[in-house]
Every structure is written in C-alpha cells, then in structure tokens.
C-alpha positions in Angstrom: 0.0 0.0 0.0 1.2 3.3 -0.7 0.7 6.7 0.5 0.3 9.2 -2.1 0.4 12.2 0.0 3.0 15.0 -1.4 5.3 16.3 1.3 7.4 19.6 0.7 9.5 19.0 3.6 12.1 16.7 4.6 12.1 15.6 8.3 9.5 18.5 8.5 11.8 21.5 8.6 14.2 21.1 5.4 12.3 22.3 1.8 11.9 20.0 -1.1 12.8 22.0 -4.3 9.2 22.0 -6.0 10.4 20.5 -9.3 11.7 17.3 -6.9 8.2 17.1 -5.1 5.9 14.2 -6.1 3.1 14.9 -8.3 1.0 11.4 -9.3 0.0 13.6 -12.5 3.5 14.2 -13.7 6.1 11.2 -12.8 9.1 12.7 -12.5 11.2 11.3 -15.5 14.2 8.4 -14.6 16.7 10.2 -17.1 20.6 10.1 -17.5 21.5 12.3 -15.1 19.7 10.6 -12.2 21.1 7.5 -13.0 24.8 9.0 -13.2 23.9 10.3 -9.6 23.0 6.8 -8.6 26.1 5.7 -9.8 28.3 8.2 -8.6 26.7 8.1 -5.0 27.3 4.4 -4.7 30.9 4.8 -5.8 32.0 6.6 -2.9 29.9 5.4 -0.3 30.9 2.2 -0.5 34.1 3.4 -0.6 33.7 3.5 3.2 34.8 0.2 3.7 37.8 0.1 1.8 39.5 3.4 2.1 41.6 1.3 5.7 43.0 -1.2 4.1 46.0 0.1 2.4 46.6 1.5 5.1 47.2 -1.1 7.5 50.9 -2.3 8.5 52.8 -4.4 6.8 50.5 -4.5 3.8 53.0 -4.7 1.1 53.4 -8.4 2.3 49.7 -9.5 2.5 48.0 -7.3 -0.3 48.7 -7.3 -4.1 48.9 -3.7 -4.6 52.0 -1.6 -5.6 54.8 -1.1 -2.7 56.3 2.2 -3.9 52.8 3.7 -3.9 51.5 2.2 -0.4 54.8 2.6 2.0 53.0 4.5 3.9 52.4 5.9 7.4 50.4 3.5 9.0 47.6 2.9 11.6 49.7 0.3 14.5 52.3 3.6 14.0 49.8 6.2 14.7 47.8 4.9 17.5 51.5 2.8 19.0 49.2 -0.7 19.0 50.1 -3.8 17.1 49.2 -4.9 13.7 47.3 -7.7 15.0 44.9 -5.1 16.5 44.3 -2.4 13.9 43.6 -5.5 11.3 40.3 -5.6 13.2 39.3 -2.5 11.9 38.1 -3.7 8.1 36.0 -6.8 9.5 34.3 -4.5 11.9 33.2 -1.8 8.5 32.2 -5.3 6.8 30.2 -6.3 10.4 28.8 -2.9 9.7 28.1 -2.7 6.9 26.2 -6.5 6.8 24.2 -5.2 10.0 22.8 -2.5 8.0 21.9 -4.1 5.1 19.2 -6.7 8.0 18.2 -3.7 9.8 18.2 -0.6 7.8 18.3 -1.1 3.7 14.4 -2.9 4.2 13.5 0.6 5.3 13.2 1.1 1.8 9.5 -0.6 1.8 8.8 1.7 4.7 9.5 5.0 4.3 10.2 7.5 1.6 13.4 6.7 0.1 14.8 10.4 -0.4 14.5 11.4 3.4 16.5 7.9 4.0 19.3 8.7 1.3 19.7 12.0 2.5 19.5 11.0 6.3 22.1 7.9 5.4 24.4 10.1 3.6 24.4 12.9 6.5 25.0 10.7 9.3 28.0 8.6 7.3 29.6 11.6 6.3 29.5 13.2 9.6 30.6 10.1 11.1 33.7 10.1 9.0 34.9 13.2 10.7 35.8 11.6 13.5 37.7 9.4 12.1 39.7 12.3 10.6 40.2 13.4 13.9 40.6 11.1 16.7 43.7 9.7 18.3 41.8 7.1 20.2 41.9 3.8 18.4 38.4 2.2 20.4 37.0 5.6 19.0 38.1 5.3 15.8 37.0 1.4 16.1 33.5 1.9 17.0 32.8 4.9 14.3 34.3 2.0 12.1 31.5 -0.1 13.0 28.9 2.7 13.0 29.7 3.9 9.5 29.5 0.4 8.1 25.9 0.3 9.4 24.7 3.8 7.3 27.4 2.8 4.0 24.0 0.9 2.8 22.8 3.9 0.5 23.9 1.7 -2.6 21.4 -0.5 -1.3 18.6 1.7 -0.8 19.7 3.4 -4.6 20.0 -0.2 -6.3 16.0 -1.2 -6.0 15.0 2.3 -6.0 16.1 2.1 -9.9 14.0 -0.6 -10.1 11.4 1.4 -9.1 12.4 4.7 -11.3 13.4 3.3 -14.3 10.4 1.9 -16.6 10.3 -2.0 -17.6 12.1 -2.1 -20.7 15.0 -0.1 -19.7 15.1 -2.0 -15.9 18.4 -3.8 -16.3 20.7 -0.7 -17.9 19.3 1.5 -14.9 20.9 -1.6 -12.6 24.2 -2.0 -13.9 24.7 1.9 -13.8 24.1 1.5 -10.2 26.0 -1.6 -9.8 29.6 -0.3 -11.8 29.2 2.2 -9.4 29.1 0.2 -6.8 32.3 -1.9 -8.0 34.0 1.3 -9.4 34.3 2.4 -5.6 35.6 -0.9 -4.7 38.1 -0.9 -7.2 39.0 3.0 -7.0 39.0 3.1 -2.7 41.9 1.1 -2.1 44.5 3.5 -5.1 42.7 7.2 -3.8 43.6 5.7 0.1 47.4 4.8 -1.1 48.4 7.4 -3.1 46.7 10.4 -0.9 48.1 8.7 1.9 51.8 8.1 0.6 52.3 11.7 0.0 50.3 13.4 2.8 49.0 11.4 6.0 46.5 8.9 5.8 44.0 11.2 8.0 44.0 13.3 4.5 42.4 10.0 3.0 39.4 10.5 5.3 39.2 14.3 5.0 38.8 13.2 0.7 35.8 11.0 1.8 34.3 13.3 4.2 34.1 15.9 1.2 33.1 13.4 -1.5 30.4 12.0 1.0 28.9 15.5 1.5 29.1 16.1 -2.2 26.7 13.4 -2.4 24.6 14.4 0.0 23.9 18.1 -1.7 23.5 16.5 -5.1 21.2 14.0 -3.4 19.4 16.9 -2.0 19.4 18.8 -5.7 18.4 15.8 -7.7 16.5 12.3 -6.1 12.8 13.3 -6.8 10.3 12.6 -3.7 8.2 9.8 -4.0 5.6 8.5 -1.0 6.4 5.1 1.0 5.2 2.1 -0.5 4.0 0.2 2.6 2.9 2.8 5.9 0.7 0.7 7.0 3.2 -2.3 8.3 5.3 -2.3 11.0 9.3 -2.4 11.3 9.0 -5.9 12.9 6.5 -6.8 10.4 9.0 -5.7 6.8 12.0 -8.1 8.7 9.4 -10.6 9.4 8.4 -10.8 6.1 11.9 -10.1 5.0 12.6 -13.8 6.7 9.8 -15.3 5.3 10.9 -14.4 1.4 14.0 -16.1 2.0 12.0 -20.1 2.1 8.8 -18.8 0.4 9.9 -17.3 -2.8 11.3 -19.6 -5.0 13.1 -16.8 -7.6 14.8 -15.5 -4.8 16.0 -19.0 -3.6 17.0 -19.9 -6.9 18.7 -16.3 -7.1 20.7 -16.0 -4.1 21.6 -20.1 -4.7 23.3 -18.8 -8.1 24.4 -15.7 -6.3 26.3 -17.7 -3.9 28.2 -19.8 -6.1 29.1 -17.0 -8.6 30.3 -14.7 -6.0 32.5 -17.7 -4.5 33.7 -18.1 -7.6 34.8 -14.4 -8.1 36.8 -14.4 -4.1 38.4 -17.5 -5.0 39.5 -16.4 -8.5 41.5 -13.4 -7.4 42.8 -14.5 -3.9 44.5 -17.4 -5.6 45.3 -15.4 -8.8 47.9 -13.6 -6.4 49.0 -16.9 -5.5 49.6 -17.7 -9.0 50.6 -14.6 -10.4 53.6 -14.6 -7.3 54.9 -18.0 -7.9 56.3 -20.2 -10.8 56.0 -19.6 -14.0 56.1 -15.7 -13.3 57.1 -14.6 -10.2 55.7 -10.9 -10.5 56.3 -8.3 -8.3 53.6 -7.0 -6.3 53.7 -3.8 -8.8 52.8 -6.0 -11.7 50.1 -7.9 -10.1 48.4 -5.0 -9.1 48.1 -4.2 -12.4 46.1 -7.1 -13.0 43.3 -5.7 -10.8 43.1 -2.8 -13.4 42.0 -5.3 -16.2 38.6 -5.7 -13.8 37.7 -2.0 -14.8 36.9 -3.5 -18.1 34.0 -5.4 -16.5 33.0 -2.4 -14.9 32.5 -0.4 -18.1 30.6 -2.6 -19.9 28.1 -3.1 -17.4 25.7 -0.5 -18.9 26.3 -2.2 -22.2 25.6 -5.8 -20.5 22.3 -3.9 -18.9 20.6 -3.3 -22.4 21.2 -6.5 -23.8 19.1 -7.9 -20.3 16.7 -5.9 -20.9 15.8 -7.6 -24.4 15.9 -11.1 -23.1 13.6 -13.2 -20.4 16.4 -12.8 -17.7 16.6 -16.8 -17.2 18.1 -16.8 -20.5 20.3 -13.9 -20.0 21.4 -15.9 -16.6 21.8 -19.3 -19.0 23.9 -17.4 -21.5 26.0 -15.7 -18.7 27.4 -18.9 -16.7 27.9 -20.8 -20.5 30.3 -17.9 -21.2 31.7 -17.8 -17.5 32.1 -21.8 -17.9 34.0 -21.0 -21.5 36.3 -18.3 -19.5 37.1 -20.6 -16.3 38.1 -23.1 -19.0 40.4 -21.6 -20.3 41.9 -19.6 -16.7 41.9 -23.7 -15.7 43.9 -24.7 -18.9 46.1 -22.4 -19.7 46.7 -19.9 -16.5 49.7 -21.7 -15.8 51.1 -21.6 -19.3 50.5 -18.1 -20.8 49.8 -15.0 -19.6 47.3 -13.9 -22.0 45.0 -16.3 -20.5 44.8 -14.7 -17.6 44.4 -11.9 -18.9 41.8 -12.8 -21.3 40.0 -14.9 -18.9 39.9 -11.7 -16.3 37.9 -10.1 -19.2 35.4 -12.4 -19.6 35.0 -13.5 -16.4 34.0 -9.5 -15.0 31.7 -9.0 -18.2 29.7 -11.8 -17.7 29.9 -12.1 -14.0 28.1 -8.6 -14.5 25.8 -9.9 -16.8 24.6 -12.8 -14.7 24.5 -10.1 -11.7 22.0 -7.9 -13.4 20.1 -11.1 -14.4 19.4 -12.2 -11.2 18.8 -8.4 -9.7 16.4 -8.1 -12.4 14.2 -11.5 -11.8 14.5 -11.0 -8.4 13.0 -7.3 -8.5 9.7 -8.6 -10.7 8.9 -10.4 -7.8 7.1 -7.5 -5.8 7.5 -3.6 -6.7 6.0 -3.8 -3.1 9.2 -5.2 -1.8 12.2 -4.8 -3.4 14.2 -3.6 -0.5 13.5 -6.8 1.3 14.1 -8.7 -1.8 17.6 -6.9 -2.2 18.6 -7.5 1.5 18.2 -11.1 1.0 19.8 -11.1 -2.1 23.0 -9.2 -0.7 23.2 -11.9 1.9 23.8 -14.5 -0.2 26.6 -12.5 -1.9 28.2 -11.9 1.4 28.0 -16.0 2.4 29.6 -16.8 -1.2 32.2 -14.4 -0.8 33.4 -16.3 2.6 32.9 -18.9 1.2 34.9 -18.9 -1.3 37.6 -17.4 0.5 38.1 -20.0 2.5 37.7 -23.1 0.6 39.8 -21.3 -2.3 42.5 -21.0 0.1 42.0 -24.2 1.7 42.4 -26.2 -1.7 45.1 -23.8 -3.2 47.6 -24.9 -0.1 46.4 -28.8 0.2 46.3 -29.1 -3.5 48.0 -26.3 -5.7 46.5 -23.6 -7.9 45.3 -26.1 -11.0 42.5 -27.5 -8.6 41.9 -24.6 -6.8 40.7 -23.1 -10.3 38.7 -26.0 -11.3 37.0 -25.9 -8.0 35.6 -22.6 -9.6 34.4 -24.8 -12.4 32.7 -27.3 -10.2 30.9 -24.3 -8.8 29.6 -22.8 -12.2 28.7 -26.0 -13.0 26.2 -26.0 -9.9 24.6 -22.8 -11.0 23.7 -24.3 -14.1 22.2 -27.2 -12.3 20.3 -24.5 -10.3 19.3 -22.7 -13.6 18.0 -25.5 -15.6 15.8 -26.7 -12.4 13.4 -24.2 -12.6 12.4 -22.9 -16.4 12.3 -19.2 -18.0 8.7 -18.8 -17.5 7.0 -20.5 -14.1 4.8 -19.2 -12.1 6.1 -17.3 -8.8 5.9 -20.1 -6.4 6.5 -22.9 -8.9 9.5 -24.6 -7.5 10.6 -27.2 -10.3 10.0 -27.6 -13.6 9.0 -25.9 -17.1 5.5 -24.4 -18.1 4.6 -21.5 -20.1 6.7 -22.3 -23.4 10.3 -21.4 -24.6 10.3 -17.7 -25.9 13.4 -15.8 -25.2 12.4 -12.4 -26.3 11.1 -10.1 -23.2 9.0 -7.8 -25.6 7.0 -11.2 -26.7 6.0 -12.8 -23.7 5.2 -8.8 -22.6 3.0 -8.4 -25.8 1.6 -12.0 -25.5 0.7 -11.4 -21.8 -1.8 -8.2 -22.3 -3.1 -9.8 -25.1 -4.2 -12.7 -22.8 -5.5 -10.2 -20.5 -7.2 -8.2 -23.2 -6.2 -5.5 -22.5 -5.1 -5.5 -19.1 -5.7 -2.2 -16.4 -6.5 0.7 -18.3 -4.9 4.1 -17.5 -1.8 5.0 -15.3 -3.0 4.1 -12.3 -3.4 0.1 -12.3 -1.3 -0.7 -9.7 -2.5 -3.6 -7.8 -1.8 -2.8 -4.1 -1.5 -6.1 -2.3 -3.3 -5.8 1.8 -1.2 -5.4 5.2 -2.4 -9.1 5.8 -1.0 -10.3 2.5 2.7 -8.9 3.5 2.4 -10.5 6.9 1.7 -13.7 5.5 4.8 -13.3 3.4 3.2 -12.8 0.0 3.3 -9.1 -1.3 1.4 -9.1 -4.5 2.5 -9.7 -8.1 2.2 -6.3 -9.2 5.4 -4.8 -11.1 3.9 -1.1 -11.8 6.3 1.4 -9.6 5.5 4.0 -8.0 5.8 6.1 -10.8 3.5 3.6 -13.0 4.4 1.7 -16.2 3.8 -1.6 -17.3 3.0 -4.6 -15.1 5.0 -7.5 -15.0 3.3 -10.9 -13.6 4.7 -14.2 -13.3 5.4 -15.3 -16.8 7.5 -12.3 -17.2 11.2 -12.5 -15.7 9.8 -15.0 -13.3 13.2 -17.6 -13.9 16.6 -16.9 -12.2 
C-alpha cells in the first residue's frame, strides 16, 4: 500500500525543491543524469569500507597492490598498538556494513526513500569526521562499526532504480548503479594509497568526508520525492516478512543459490590469482600484479552495455547465456593460466563481463517479484553474496595450499557448474511459487512474452493508475502481490514475465 500524499519538507523543517516534489500527475522522469547520480553516490559510499586497508601495517606483504605507492604511514604507528589489532578495523566496517543491510536497507518498503538517502548520507559523512580526527583507536573502532551500518545507501539506490526506471530499460538502470558500486571498490583502495603516501592517511578521510557530502547536496538537488510504499506495516513486520521471502519465494532461492556460487567463484579467482601470479612460472612483483586488478575495470565499463542486452531477453536466458560464457572463460583460466599470460588476462575479461551480466540477471528476476518489496528482496539477495564471498575465500584458500593452484581453479568450475544445475531446475517462464519444472513455453524475447501477456489479459488495467496494491495481511503472511507497476506507473509485469533466475 502506498501513501500518495505529497510532502514539501524533509524531516518536517528542510524544503523539497518544488520541481523534486511528487506529483502522481506528472512522474518525475528516470533520465541520464539521475542514473549518473546513482552511480556516482554508490561509488563513494561504498568506498567506506575500503579506504583502511591500504593503510594497515605491513600490507606490502599481504595485499597485491603496488609497494612504492603504499609505503606508507600506518595505523599500528599512529595509535602505537600492534598490527594484529588495527587488522580488526576492516571486519568490523564489513560487520557494519552486513548489520545494515538486515536492519536498515528494508526501510526502503517503509518509508520515503529520499528522506533515507539523504539521512544515510548525513549521518555517514559526519561520522567520518571523526575518524579524521581522533587519536583514540576504540573511537576510531567503534565509528568503524557505526559507518558500516549507514554505508548501505547503494542498497537503498540499487531497488530504488528498479522502481524509477520503466520496464524495458530496468536492467541498464541496474548495472549503472552496480559499476558504481564496483567502481568504488576498485578506485577506494588506489585514492587511500596514493593520498596517503604523500600526505598522511588522515587526508584520505578528510577526501571521503568531502566526497560523502558532495553526495549528499546532489542528493538533495536531484532524487525526486516519491511517498512510502508500505505505511501501514510495522518495522517488525517488513523483517518478518523479510525472513519469510528467504524459504517462500522460489526466484529469490534460486537467485541467491546462483548468487552464492558466482560470487564464491569471483573471491576465490583473485585471492588465488595472487598466488599464481607470485609464484612459478612468473614470479611478478607485487607492482605487476596490481596491475592485473586494473583489467577488472573493463567489466565495470561494460556493465551499462551488459544492462541493455538484459533488458531484451527473459532474464533466465540472459542468466543461462551468462554462466555458458563464465564456464568457457574458467576453461580456459583452468587450462592455460599456468602456461601463458594472455589467458589470464583474457580470462579476467570475460570472467568481469559476464559475471556482470549474470548479476543484473538475477537483480532483475529478483525485483519482478514485488514492486512492493524490493528492498527486502535486495537484503536477502546481498546476503547471499556476502556467504559466497566467505565462502569462497576459505575453501579457495584451503584447496590452493592442500592441492595447488590447478585444482583450486577448477574448483571454480565445479561451482559454475552448480549454478547451471540451479538454472535449468526451474524454467524461464513459471509461475512465482513454482518450484521445479518448465510451463509457459520457450520464448526468449522479453518484448514477446510482454506483448503476449496483455493480449491474454485483453487488455489489461486501463490508464496510469493500475497498480494492484496487495493488503497489510498479505505482506504478513509473506506474499506481497504480483504487481510490477512502480511508484511512478508503467507496465506490469506478472509471473510469466522475468519469473526464472
């Protein structure tokens, strides 16, 4: 249920500029620049959690990043504690940061998504001062913490898009969102070394406060206001129901299943690429092998690309096509990693493209589930990437020092292979709580099935306003409604359409 009331206030005090101010006659429009925002916030807000790790002691032995650039004051020298004890500070952002995705990104069925962002982004910013500033490292610990809990605004932006952006253009709106998201991954760790190896690594989080509060006054300036989606449920009752999606829904089991896998997959590929990449045949320096992590930027840029080829296809298919290619890539990493470089190289290519590509697969099936829901939906999905990236660490590691790096990569292949056991159980067009099996025919083609399902419905709801609003007793019981129309209207999605992983 939503409330359509139009505020012009944030928080009750601070003025919504009137173009920004919902209007149910005149959607505000899901353009370029909104979607460059989206981007651009997630890049360095997630940048949170990894701005600390180059600058940890001793890290030109355990990370493979460039020594000339990271020699660096560090934090043991600054607060006079051991190494052992400042290399807490990174699980406790990633503690954080896990915390808030349970208890604060399903606010984003609750309430009114700008007021969040803009609240997120305040407090995360501000929190970053101290850091800045303290010499206390239990301070500086706990703000660690703290600002891992609010660093979720990627994951109140990433189903907001979903919301936004109309049908047919779902998927590019995504993976402009996402790159961001891996674009501040990537960029965190080389701003935090090379600020801090010619300044002091305080600097680093005096960049971030003023990149954090740039994104808060363009947040301010550009995210339109749109009314909460579901007022009339409780807190208790959205993580509830959040809990319930996670046995009940059968795309979102299937999702964060292949989720899991793909993102083990991905830990284990480059922790024991370093191994490889160190040892025999090439022994590279640490300078060269950082390099390597450059070659990932390629994924990240043609994520958009990825996006608009999804949102063609029935995203089951784009999911099948994805882990064939990422099985082809593997192959050949498996193969020939050992032998030639330009496997690597050409397998790091192929493996980021369509590791994106079977990402913004399963974000998009997993978003036609409920427009009603999708920051629950998006919580449980980002669980499961957080399980398969443990898990991959460690039995990546585990089978790299029992059995060498050759079976350590083909463990990676035993794992793609899983996802496309997962796939092919459950076919491109089920209904939502089929489990097993294959009904509703073959087509690939998104704009079919779509054109195919009105006609079936002859016709379907009439107008803008034919969103079907499922009850409060519907989301306690764990079902939300099969409605895709947004907040902003456009097309409605049911279960034939997008309904596989």
């Amino acid at each position: 249920m939503s409330d359509s009331k139009s505020f012009t206030h944030d928080f009750g005090f601070l003025p919504i500029p009137r173009r920004l101010r919902y209007d149910p006659e005149k959607p505000f429009h899901f353009g370029l620049l909104l979607n460059v925002l989206f981007g651009f916030a997630s890049t360095f807000i997630v940048a949170n959690l990894y701005y600390c790790q180059p600058l940890l002691s001793e890290l030109t032995h355990k990370m493979p990043f460039p020594c000339d650039i990271w020699r660096i004051v560090q934090f043991s020298d600054s607060f006079g504690v051991s190494y052992e004890r400042v290399s807490r500070i990174p699980t406790l952002l990633q503690a954080g940061y896990a915390t808030g995705i349970v208890l604060i990104s399903p606010l984003g069925d609750l309430v009114r998504r700008r007021q969040l962002i803009i609240f997120l982004a305040l407090i995360s910013a501000s929190l970053t001062i101290g850091l800045a500033v303290t010499p206390n490292l239990v301070v500086f610990e706990t703000l660690s913490f703290l600002i891992g809990i609010v660093s979720v605004t990627p994951q109140i932006l990433i189903p907001l898009a979903a919301d936004l952006a109309p049908p047919e253009r779902r998927a590019a709106a995504l993976s402009v969102v996402y790159s961001g998201l891996l674009f501040g991954i990537l960029v965190a760790r080389v701003i935090a070394g090379i600020i801090a190896q010619f300044t002091s690594w305080r600097v680093v989080f005096y960049f971030a406060i003023g990149v954090q509060y740039l994104v808060l006054s363009a947040s301010y300036f550009v995210i339109p206001d749109y009314p909460a989606k579901n007022h009339d449920i409780s807190y208790w009752g959205i993580l509830r129901t959040m809990a319930k999606f996670a046995y009940t829904e059968p795309i979102l089991v299937q999702a964060c299943l292949v989720n899991l896998a793909s993102c083990a997959c991905f830990t284990n590929f480059w922790v024991t690429l370093t191994f490889l990449l160190g040892g025999p045949p090439y022994f590279y320096s640490t300078l060269t092998i950082g390099l390597f992590g450059l070659v990932g930027i390629f994924g990240v840029a043609c994520g958009p690309l990825v996006g608009r080829g999804i949102d063609r296809l029935v995203p089951w298919y784009a999911s099948l096509v994805a882990v064939l290619a990422l099985l082809c890539f593997q192959a050949i990493q498996t193969g020939a990693g050992d032998i030639n470089v330009a496997a690597v190289v050409i397998a790091i290519m192929g493996l980021d493209v369509f590791r994106q590509m079977l990402q913004m697969s399963l974000a998009t099936s997993v978003f036609s589930i409920s427009s009603t829901a999708r920051a629950r939906l998006n919580a449980v999905f980002v669980l499961s990437l957080f399980i398969g990236q443990l898990m991959g660490t460690a039995a990546g590691t585990t089978v790299f020092t029992t059995y060498g790096w050759r079976p350590a990569a083909a463990l990676n292949m035993g794992f793609y292979v899983w996802i496309l056991i997962v796939i092919m159980l459950r076919g491109p067009h089920c209904a939502r709580f089929t489990w097993f099996g294959y009904e509703g025919g073959w087509e690939a083609r998104k704009d079919v099935v779509e054109a195919r399902r009105k006609a079936a419905e002859g016709g379907g709801e009439s107008g803008t306003g034919g969103t079907t609003t499922p009850q409060v007793g519907d989301l306690e019981k764990g079902g939300v409604g099969d409605s895709e129309d947004g907040p902003v209207g456009g097309s409605s999605e049911k279960d034939g359409v997008g309904s596989g992983v």
